[in-house]
N, CA, C and O of each residue as an XYZ file, in Angstrom:
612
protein
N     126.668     91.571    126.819
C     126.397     90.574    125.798
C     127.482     90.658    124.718
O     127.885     91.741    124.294
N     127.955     89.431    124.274
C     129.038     89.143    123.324
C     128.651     89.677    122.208
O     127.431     89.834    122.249
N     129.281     90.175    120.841
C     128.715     91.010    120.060
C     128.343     90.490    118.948
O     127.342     90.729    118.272
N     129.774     89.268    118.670
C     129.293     87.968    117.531
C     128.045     87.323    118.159
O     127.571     86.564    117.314
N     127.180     87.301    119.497
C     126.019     86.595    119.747
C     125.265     87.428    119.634
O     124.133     86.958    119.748
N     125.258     88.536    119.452
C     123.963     89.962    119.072
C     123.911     89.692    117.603
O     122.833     89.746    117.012
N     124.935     89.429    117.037
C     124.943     89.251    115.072
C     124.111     88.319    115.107
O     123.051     88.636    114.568
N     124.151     86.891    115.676
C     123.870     85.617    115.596
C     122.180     85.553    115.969
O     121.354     84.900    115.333
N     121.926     86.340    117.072
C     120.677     86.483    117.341
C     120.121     87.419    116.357
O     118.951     87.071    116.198
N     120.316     88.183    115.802
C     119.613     89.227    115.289
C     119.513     88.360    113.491
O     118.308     88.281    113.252
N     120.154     87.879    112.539
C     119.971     86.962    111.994
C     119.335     85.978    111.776
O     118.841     85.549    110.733
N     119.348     85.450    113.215
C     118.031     84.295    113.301
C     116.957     84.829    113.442
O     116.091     83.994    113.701
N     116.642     85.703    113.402
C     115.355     86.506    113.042
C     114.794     86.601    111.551
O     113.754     86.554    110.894
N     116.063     86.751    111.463
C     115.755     87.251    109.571
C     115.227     85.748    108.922
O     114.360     85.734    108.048
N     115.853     84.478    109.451
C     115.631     83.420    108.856
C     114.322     82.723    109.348
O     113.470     82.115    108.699
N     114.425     83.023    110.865
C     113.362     82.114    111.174
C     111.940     83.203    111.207
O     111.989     84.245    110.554
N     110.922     82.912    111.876
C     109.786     83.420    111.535
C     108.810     83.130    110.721
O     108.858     82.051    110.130
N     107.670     84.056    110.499
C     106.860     83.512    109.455
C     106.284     84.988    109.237
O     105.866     85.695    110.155
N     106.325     85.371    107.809
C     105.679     86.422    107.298
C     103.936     85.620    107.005
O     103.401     84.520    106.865
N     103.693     86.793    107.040
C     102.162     86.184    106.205
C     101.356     87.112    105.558
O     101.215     88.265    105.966
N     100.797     86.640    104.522
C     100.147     88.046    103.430
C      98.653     87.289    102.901
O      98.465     86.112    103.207
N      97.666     88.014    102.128
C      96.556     87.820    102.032
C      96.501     86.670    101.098
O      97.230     86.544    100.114
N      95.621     85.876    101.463
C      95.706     84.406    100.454
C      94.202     84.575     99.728
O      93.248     85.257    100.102
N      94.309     83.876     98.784
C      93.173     83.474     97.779
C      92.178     82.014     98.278
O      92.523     81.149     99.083
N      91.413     82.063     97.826
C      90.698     80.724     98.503
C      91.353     79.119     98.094
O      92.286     79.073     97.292
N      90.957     78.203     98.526
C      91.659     76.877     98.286
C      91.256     76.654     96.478
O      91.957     76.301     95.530
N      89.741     77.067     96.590
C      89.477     76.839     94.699
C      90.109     77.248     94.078
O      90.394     76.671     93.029
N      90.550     78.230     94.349
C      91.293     79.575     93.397
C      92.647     78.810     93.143
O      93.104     78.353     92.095
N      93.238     78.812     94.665
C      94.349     77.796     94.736
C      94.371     76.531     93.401
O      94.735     76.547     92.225
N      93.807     75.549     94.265
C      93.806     74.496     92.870
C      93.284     74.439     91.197
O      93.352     73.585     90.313
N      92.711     75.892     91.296
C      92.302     76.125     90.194
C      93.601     76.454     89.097
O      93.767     75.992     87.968
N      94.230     77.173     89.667
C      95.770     77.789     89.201
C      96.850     76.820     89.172
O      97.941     76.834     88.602
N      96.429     76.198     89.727
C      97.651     75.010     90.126
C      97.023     73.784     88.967
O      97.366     72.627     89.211
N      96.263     73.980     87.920
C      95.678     73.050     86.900
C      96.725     73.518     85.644
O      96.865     72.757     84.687
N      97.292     74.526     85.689
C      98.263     75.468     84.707
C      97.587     75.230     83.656
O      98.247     74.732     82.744
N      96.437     75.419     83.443
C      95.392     76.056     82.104
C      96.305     76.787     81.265
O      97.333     77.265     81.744
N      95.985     76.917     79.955
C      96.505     77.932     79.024
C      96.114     79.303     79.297
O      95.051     79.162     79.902
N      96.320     80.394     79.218
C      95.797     81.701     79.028
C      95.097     81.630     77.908
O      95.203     80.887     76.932
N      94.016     82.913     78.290
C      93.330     83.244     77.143
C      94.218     83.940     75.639
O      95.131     84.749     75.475
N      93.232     82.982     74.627
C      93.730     84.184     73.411
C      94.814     84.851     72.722
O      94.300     85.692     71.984
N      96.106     84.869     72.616
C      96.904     85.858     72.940
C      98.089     86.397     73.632
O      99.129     87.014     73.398
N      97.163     85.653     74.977
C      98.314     85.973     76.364
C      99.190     84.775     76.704
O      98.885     83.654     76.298
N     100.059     84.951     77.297
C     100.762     84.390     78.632
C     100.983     84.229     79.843
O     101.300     85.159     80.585
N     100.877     83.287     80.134
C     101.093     83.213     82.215
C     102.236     83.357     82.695
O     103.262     82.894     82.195
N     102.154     84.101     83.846
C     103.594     84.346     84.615
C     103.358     83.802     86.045
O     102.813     84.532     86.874
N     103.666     82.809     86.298
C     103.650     81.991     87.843
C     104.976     82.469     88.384
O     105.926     82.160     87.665
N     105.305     83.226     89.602
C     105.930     84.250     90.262
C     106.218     83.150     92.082
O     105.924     83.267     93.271
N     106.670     82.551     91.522
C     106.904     81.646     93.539
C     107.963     81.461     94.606
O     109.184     81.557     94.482
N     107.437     81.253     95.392
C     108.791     81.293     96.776
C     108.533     80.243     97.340
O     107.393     80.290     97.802
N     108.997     79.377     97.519
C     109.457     78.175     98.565
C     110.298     78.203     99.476
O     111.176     79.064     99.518
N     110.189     77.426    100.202
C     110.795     76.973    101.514
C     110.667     77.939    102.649
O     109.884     78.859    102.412
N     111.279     77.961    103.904
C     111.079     78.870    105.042
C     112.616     79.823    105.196
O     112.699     80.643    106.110
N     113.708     79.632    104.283
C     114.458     80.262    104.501
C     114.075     82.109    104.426
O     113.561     82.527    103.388
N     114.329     82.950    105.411
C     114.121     84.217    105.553
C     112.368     84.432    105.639
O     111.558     85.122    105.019
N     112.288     83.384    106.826
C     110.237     83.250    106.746
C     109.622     84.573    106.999
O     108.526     84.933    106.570
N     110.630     85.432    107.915
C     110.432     86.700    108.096
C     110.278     88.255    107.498
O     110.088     89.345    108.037
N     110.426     87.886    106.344
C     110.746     89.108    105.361
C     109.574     88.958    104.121
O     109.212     87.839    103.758
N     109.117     89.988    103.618
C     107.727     89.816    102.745
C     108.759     90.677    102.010
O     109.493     91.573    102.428
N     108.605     90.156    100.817
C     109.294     91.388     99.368
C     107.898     91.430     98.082
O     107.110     90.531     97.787
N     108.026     92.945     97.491
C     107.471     93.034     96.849
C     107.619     92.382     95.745
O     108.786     92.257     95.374
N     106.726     91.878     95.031
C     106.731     91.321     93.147
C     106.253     92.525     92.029
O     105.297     93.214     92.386
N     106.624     92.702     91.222
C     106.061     93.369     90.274
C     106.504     92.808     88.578
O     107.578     92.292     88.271
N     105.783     92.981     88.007
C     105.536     92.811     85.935
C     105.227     94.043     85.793
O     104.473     94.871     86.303
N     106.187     93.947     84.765
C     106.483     95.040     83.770
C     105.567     96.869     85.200
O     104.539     97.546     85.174
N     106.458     96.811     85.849
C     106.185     97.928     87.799
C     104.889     98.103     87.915
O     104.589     99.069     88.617
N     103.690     97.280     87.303
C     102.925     96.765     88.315
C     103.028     95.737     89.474
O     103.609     94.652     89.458
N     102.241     96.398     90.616
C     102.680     95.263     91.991
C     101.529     94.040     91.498
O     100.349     94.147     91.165
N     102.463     92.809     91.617
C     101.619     91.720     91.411
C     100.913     91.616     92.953
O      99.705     91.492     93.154
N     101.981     91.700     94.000
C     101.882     91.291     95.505
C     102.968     91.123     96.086
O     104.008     90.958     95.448
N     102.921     91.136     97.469
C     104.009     90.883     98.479
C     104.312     89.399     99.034
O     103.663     88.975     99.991
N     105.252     88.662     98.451
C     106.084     87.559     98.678
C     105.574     87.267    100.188
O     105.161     88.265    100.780
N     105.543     85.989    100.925
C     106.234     85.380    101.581
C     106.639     83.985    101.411
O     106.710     83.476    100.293
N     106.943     83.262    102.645
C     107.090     81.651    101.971
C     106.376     81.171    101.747
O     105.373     81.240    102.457
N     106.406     80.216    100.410
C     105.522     79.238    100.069
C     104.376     79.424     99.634
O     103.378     78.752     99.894
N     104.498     80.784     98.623
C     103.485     81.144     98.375
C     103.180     81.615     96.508
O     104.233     81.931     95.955
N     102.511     81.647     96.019
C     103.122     82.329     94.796
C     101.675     82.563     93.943
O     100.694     81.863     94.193
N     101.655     83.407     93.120
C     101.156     84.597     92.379
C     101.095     84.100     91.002
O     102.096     83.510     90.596
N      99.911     84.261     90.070
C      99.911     83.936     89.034
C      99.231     84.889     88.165
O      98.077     85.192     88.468
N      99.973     85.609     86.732
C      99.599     86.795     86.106
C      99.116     86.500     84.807
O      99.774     85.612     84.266
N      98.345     86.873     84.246
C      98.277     86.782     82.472
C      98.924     88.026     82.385
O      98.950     88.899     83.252
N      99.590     88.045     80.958
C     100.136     89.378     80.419
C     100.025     88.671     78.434
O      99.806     87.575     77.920
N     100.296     89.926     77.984
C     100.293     89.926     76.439
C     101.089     88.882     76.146
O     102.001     88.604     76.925
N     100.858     88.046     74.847
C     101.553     87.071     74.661
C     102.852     87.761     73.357
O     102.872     88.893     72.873
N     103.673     86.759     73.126
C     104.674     87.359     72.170
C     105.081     89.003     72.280
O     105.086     89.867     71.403
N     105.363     89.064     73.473
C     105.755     90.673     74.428
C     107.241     90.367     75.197
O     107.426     89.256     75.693
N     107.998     91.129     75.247
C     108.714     90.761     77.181
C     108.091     91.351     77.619
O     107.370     92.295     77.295
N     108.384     90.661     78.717
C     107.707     91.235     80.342
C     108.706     91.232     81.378
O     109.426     90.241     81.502
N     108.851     92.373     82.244
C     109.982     92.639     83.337
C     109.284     92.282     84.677
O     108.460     92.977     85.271
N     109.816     90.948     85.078
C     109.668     90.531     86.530
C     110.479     90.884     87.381
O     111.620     90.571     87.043
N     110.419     91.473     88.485
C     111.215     92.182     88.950
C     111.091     91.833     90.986
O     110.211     91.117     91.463
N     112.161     92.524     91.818
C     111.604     92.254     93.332
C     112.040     93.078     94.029
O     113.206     93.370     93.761
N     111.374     93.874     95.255
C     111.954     94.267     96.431
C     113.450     94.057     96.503
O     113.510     92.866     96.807
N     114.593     94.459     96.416
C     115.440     93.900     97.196
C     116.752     95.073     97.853
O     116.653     96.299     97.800
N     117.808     94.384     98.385
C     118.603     95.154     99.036
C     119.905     95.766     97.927
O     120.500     96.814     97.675
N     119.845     93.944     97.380
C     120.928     93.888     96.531
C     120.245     93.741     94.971
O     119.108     93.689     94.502
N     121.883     93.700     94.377
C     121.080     93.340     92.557
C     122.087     92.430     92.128
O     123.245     92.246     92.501
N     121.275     91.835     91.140
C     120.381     91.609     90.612
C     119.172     91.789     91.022
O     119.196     91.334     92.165
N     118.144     92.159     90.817
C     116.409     91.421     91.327
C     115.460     91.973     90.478
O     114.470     92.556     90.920
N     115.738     91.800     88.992
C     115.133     91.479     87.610
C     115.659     90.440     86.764
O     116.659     89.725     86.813
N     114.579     90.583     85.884
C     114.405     89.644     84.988
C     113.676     90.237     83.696
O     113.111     91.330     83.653
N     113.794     89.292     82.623
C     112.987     89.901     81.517
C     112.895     88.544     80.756
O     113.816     87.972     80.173
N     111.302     88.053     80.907
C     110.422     87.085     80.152
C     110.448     87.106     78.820
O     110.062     88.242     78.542
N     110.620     86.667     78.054
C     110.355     87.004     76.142
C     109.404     85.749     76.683
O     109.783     84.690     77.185
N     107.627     86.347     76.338
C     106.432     85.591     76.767
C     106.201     85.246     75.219
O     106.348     86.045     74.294
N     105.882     84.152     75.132
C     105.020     83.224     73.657
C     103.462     83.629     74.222
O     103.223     83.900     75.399
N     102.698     83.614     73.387
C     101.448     83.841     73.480
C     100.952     82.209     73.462
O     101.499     81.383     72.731
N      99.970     81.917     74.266
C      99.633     80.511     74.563
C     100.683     79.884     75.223
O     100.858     78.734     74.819
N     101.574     80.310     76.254
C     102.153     79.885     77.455
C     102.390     79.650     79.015
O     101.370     79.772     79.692
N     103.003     79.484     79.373
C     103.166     80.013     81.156
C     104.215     79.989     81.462
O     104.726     78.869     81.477
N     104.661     80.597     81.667
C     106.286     80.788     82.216
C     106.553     80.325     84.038
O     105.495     80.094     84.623
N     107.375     80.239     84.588
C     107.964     80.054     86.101
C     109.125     80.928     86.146
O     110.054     81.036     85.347
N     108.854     81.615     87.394
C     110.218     82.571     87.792
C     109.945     82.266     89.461
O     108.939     82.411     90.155
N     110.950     81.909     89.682
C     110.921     81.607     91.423
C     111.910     82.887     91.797
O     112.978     83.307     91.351
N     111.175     83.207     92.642
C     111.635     84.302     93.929
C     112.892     84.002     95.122
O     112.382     83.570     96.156
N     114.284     84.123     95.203
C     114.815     83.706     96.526
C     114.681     84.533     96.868
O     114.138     85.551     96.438
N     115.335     84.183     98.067
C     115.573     85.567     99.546
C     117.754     85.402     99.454
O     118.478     84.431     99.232
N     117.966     86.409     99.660
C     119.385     86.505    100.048
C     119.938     86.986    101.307
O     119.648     88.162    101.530
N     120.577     86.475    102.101
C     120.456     86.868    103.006
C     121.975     87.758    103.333
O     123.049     87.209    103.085
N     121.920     89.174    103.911
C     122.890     89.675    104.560
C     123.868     89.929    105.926
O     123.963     88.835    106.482
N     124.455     90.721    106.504
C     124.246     91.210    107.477
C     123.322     90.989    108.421
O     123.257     90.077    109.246
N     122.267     92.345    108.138
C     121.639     92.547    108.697
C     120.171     92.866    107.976
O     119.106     93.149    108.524
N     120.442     92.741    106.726
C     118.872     92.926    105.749
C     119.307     91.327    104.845
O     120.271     90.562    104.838
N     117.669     91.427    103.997
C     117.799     90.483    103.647
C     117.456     91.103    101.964
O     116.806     92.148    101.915
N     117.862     90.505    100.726
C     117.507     90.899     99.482
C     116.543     89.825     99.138
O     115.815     89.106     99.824
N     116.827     89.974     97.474
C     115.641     88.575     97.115
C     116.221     88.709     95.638
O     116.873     89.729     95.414
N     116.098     88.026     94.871
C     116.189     87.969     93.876
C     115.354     87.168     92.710
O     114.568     86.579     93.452
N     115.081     86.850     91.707
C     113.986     86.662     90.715
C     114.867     85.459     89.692
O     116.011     85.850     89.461
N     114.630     84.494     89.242
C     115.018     84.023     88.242
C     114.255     82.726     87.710
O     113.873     81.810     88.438
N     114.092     82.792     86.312
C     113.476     81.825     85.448
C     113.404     80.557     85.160
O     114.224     80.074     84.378
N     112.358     79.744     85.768
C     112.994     78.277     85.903
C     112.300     77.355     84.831
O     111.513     77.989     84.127
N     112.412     75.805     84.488
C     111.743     75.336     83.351
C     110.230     75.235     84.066
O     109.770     75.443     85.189
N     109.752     74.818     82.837
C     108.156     74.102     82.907
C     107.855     73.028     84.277
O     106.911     73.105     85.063
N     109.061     71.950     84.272
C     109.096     70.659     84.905
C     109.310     71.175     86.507
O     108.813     70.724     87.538
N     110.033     72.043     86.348
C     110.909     72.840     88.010
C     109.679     73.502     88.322
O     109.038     72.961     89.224
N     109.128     74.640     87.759
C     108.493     75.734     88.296
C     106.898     75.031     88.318
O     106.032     75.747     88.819
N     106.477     73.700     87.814
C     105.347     73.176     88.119
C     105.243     72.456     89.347
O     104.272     72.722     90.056
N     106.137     71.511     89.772
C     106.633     71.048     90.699
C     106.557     72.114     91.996
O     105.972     71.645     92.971
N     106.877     72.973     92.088
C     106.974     73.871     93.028
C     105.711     73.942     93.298
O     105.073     73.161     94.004
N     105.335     74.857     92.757
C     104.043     75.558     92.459
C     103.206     74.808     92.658
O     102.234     75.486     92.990
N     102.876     73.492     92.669
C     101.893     72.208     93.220
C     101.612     72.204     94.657
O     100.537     72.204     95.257
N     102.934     72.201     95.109
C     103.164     72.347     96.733
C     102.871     73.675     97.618
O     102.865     73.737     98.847
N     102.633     74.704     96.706
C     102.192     75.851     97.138
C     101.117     76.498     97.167
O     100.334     76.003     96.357
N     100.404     77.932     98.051
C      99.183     78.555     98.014
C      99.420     79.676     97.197
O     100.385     80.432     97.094
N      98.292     79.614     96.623
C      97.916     81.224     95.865
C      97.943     82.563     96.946
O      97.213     82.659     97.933
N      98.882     83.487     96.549
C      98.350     84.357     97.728
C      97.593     85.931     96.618
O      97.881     85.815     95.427
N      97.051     86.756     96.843
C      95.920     87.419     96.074
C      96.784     88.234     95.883
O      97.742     88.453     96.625
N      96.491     88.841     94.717
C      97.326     89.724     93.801
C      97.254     91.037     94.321
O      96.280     91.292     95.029
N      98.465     92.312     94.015
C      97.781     93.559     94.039
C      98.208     94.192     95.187
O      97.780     95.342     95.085
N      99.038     94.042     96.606
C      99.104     94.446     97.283
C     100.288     94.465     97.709
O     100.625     93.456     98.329
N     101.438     95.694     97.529
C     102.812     95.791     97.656
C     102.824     96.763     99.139
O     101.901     97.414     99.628
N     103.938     96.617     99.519
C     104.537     97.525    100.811
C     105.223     99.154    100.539
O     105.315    100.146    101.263
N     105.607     98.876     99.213
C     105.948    100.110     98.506
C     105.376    100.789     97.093
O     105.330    100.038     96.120
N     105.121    101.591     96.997
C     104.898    102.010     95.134
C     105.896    102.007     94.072
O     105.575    102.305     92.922
């Protein structure tokens, strides 16, 4: 076997596929997807991944190195945290960048979308902060998946 077609095959692995991780119910779903204010105080952190690029690879999420949950496509995670705080969103990855740091308003919600990067032969991910208009949009089209459950500590 040709060796550039062992690269080529082994790649299309990384892209195609489908990870899959524990989901929240459809209420829960559209409940979150209403982007309510937080209680009191706090701020929301909506944490999402779109599309099927690297469907194969689950990366961890974490705020401020609690695990929110494990990424896949099209899926995304929604946190309260202290309001008028930063907060460090952060991800699994190979490479870096794959943080961030929120300066949260109290009575907000923030958007940070999740990519995947792809290498070689691993894949990274990286984290970055998108507007209100972008990261709602997304996040409409997507499922809640349940908080709390990383691949690593």
């Amino acid at each position: 076997m040709n060796f550039r077609f062992l690269l080529v095959l082994l790649a299309s692995f990384g892209l195609a596929g489908c990870a899959s991780v524990t989901m929240e119910s459809k209420e829960a779903s559209d409940a979150a997807k209403r982007f309510a204010p937080p209680s009191e105080g706090n701020a929301k952190i909506y944490v999402y991944r779109s599309g099927s690029f690297g469907g194969s690879l689950k990366k961890d999420i974490w705020i401020d190195g609690e695990c929110v949950g494990e990424s896949a496509p099209n899926v995304f995670f929604v946190k309260e945290v202290k309001g008028d705080a930063e907060h460090k969103v952060s991800t699994e990855s190979e490479f870096s960048p794959n943080a961030l740091i929120v300066k949260a308003k109290a009575g907000m919600n923030y958007f940070v979308r999740q990519f995947i990067k792809m290498g070689v032969f691993v894949g990274g991910a990286g984290v970055e902060l998108v507007s209100d208009d972008v990261g709602k949009k997304a996040v409409s089209s997507l499922e809640l998946a349940k908080n709390g459950s990383c691949s690593k500590k």
